[in-house]
C-alpha positions in Angstrom: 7.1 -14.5 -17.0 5.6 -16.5 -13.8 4.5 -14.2 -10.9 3.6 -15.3 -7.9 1.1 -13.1 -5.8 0.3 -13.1 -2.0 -2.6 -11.2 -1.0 -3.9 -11.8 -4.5 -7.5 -11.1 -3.0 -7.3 -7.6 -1.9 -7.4 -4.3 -3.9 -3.8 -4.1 -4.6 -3.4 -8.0 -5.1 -6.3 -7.7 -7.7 -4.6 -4.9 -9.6 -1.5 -6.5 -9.2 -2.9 -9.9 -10.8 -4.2 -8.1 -13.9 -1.5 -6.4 -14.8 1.0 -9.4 -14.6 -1.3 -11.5 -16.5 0.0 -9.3 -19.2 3.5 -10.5 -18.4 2.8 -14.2 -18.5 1.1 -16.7 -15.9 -0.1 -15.5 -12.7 -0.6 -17.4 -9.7 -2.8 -15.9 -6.5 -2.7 -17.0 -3.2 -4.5 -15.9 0.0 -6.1 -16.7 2.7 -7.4 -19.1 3.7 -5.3 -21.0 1.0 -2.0 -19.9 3.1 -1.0 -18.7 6.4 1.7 -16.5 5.7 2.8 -16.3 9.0 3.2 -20.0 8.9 6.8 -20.7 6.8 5.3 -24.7 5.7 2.2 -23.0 4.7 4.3 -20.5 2.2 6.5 -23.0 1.0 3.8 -25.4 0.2 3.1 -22.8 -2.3 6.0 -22.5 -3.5 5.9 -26.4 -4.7 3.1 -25.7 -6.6 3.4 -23.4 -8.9 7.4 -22.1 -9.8 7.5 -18.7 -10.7 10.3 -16.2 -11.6 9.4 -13.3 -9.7 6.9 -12.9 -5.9 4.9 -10.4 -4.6 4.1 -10.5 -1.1 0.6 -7.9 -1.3 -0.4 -9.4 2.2 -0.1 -7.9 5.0 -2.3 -6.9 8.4 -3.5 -3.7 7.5 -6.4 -2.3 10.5 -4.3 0.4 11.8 -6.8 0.6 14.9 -6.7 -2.9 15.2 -3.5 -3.5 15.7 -3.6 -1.7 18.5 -5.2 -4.4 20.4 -3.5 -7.6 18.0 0.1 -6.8 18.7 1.2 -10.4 18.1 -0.8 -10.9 15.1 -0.2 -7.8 13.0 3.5 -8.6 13.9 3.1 -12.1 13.0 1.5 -11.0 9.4 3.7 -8.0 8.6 7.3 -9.0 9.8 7.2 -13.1 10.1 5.0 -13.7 7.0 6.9 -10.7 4.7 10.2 -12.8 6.3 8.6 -16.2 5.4 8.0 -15.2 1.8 11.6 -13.3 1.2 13.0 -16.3 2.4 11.1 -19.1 0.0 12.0 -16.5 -3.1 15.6 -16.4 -1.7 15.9 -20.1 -1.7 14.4 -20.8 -5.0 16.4 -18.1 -6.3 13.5 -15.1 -6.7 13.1 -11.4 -6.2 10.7 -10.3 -4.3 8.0 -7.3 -3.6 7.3 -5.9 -0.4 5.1 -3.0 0.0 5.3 -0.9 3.1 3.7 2.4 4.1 4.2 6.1 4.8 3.2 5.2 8.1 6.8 4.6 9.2 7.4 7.9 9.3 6.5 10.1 12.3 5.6 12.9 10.4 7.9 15.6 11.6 9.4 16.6 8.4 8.3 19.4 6.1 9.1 17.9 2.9 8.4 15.0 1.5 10.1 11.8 2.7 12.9 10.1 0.7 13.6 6.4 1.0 16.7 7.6 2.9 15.2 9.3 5.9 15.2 7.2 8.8 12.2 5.7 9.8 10.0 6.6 13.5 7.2 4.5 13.6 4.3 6.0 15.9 1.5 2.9 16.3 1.7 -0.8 16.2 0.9 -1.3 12.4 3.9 1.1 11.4 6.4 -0.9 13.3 5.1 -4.1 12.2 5.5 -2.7 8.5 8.9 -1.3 9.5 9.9 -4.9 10.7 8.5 -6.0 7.5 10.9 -3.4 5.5 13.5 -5.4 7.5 13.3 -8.8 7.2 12.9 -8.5 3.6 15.9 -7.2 3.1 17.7 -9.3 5.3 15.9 -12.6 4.3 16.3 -12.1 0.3 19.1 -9.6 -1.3 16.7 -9.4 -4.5 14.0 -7.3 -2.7 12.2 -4.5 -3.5 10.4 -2.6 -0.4 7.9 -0.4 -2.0 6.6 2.3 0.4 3.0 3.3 -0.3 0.7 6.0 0.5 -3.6 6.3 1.1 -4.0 3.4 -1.1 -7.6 3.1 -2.8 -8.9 0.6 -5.1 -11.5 -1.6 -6.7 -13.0 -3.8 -3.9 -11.2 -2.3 -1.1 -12.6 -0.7 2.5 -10.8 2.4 1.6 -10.7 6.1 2.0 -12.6 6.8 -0.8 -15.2 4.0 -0.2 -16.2 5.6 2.9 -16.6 8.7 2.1 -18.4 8.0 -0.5 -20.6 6.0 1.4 -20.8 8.8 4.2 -21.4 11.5 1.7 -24.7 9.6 0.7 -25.9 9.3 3.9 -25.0 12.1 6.0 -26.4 16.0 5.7 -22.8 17.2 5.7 -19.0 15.9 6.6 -16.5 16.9 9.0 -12.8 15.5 7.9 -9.6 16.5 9.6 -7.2 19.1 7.5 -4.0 18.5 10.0 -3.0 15.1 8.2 -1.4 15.6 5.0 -0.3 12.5 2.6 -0.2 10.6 -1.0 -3.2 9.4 -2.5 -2.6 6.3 -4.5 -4.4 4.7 -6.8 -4.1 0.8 -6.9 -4.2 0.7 -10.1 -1.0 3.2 -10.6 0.8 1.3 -8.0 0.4 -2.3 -10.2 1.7 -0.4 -12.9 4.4 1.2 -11.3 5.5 -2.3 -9.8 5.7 -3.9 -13.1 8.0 -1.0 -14.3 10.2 -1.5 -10.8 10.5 -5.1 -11.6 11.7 -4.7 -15.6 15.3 -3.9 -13.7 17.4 -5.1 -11.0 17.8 -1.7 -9.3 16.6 -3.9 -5.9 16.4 -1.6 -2.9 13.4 1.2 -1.3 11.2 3.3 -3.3 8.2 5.4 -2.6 5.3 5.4 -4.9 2.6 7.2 -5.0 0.5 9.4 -7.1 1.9 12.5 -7.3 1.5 15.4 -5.2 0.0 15.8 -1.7 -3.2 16.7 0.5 -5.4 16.9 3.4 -7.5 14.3 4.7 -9.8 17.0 4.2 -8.7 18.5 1.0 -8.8 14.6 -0.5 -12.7 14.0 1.3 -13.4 17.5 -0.9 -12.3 16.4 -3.9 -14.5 12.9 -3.5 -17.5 14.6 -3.3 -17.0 16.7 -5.9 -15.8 14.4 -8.3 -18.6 11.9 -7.8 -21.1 14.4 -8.6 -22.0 14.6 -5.0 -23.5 18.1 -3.3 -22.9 17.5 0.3 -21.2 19.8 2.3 -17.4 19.0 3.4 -15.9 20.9 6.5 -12.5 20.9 7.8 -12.0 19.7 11.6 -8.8 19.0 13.5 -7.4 14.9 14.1 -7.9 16.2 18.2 -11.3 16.0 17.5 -11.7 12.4 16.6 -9.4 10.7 18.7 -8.1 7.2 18.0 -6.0 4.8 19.5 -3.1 4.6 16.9 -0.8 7.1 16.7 -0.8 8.6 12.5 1.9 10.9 11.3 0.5 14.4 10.8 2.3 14.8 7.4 3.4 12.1 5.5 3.8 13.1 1.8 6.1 10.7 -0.4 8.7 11.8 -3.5 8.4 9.5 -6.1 11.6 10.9 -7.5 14.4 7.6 -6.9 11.5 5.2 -8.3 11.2 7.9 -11.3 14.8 8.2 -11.8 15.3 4.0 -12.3 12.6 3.3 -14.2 11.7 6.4 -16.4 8.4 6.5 -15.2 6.6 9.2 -14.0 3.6 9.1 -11.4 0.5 11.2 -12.5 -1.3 13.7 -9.9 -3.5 12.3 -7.6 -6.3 14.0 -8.7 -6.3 12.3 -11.8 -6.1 9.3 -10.4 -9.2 9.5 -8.3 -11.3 10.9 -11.2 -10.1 7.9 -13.3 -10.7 5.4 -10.3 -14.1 7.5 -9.9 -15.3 6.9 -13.4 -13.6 2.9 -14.0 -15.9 2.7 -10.4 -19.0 4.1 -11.9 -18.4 1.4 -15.2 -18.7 -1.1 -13.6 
């Protein structure tokens, strides 16, 4: 198998190129290679390398900063995930598109579903929920992936900056009133390659299973890495920010899990494997 991968340059798109090199040929593009906003720019790459299935890993991802870049996260996130649908639609392709938990406004309970309606709170959620749209309506062969927290090799992630804070600071204060899905980067590449063995296109959350605290994750950083420095819990009110997050955002795995047989190990597993692969290396 050919796989095509946008984004190929960031902690998902790395994972994501490793593990499809086990399929067959892989074929990375990124910036500044390829504008996906621009649809020449996408298609160009299309001419040079046929594939039989795309991922589009790209996408305008500085929650904050889209606060102030309206038209570019926008640009990114809905026009580039349309521009790539569209070039696999033409050339006869399915096609990846991960969103976030983010599109949620955070009101339920329970874990979200991929059929519970989407209320995106900040500029980067609706411009991932616009995403989610045009993919489906650009390319019928779609899969919209909804992802969670996501940590990995290389990235300016969660986990990377706590780690970092946890070496510098005397002690940490991280907010317990936002609850979501860790995900390892890793798991996620893994769990696309099982999504794309079928043809069951449509939305699925994926996500390491199980759910915490912003806090209750920061804890279990520290602890795993060997570190001794002292974690406290604080409310979001206390570190205000311009975009708007969902308060509780946890993901069930259990459509993805029921297509592909594939089950989702605990996030805490995860992280101590990430933790240790980190420490390798």
């Amino acid at each position: 198998m050919r796989t095509l991968i946008f984004g190929c340059n960031g902690q998902l798109g790395r994972e994501l190129s490793a593990r499809f090199r086990r399929e067959g040929e892989v074929r990375g593009a990124d910036l500044p290679e390829v504008d996906i906003g621009d649809a020449e720019s996408v298609a160009a790459v299309f001419g040079r390398f046929p594939s039989d299935l795309v991922i589009n890993a790209a996408a305008f991802t500085d929650v904050e900063g889209a606060e102030d870049h309206i038209e570019e996260a926008f640009r990114v996130n809905e026009r580039g995930a349309s521009n790539i649908a569209a070039a696999a639609a033409r050339a006869g392709l399915p096609v990846v598109y991960y969103s976030t938990d983010y599109v949620f406004d955070g009101k339920k309970d329970s874990p979200y579903t991929p059929e519970d309606g989407v209320a995106p709170l900040s500029v980067y959620a609706r411009s991932k929920a616009a995403g989610e749209t045009a993919t489906r309506a650009a390319n019928p062969h779609s899969f919209v992936v909804r992802t969670a927290w996501l940590y990995g090799q290389g990235g300016n992630n969660f986990v990377e900056k706590i780690l970092a804070a946890a070496r510098k600071r005397p002690a940490l204060k991280v907010v317990e009133d936002e609850v979501g899905s860790p995900t390892y980067a890793h798991d996620l590449a893994e769990a696309t390659a099982a999504l794309c063995r079928t043809d069951a296109y449509g939305t699925y959350h994926v996500v390491n299973a199980g759910s915490c605290s912003r806090f209750e994750f920061a804890s279990a950083i520290v602890r795993l890495a060997g570190l001794d420095t002292p974690v406290t819990a604080c409310m979001a009110s206390e570190f205000p920010t311009k975009a708007r997050r969902p308060p509780y955002s946890a993901l069930s795995n259990a459509e993805f899990e029921s297509v592909t047989g594939s089950i989702m190990r605990p996030w805490e597993e995860a992280l101590e494997d990430y933790l240790k692969r980190r420490s390798d290396t």
